[in-house]
C-alpha positions in Angstrom: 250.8 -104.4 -84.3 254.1 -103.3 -84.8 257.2 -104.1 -86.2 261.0 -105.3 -84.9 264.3 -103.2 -86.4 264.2 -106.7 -88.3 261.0 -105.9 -89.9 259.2 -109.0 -87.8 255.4 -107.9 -87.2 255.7 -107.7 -83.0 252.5 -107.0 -80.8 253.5 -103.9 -78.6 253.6 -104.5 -75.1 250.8 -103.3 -72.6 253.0 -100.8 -71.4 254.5 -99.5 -74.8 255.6 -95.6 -74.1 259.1 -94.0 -75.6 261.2 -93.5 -72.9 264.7 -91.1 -72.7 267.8 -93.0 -73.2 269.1 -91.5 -69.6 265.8 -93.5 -68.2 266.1 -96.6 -69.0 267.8 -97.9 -66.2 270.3 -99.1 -68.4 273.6 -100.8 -66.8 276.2 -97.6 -67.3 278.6 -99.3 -69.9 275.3 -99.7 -72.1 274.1 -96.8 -71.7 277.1 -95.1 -72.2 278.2 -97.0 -75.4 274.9 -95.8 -77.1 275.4 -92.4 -75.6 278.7 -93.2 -77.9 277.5 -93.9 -81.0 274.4 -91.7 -81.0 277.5 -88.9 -80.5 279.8 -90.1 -83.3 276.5 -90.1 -86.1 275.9 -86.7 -84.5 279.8 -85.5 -85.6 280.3 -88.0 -88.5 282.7 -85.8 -91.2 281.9 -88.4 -94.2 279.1 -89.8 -95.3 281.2 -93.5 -95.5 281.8 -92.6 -91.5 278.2 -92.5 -91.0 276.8 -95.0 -93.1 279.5 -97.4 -90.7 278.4 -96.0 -87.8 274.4 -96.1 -88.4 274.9 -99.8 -89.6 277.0 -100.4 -86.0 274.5 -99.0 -84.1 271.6 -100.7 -85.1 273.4 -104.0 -85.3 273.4 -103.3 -81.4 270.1 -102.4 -81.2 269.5 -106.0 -82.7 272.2 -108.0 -80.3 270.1 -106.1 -77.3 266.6 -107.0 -78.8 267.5 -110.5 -79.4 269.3 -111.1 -76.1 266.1 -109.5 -74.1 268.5 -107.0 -72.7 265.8 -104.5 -73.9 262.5 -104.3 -74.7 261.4 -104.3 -78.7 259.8 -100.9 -77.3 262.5 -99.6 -75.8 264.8 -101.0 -79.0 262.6 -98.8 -81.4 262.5 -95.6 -79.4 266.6 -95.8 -79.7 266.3 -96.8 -83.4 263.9 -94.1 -83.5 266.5 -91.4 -82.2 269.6 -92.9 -84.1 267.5 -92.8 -87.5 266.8 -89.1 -87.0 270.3 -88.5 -86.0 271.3 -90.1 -89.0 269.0 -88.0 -91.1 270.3 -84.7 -89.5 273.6 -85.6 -90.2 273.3 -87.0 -93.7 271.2 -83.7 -94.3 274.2 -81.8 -92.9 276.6 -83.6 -95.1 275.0 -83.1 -98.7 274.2 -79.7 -98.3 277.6 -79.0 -97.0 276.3 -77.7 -94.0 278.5 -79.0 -91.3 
């Protein structure tokens, strides 16, 4: 058992495997807007930027997961990826790293 990004316990799918953003056979616009944001957490200069744009990010992840445009699997992999992004960056941020 597993959990949403809402923190509902989910049963994982049969077929539950992480797959690469590039191959999910996303629709181009979608795939390209969470190219976006995964890119602007990457290069966030403040730590107020990034906090906005984690929270925007996986208030997509929700609309998609909700709307069964995506799989809850393929939903966590990309909340997955955007979490350790965030991490990096916040990281990079307090330690003045940039």
């Amino acid at each position: 058992m597993t959990q949403d990004i809402a923190g509902s316990q989910r049963h994982p799918p049969s077929n539950f495997a992480k797959t690469p953003i590039d191959e999910m056979g996303l629709p181009p616009h979608l795939l390209n807007e969470l190219q976006v944001q995964l890119d602007k957490i990457h290069t966030d200069a403040t730590h107020e930027m990034l906090v906005h744009d984690l929270i925007y990010a996986k208030g997509l992840l929700r609309g998609l997961e909700v709307g069964k445009v995506l799989p809850t699997s393929q939903c966590l992999n990309l909340l997955e990826l955007i979490e350790n992004a965030y991490v990096n960056r916040d990281a990079q941020l307090r330690h003045g790293t940039v």
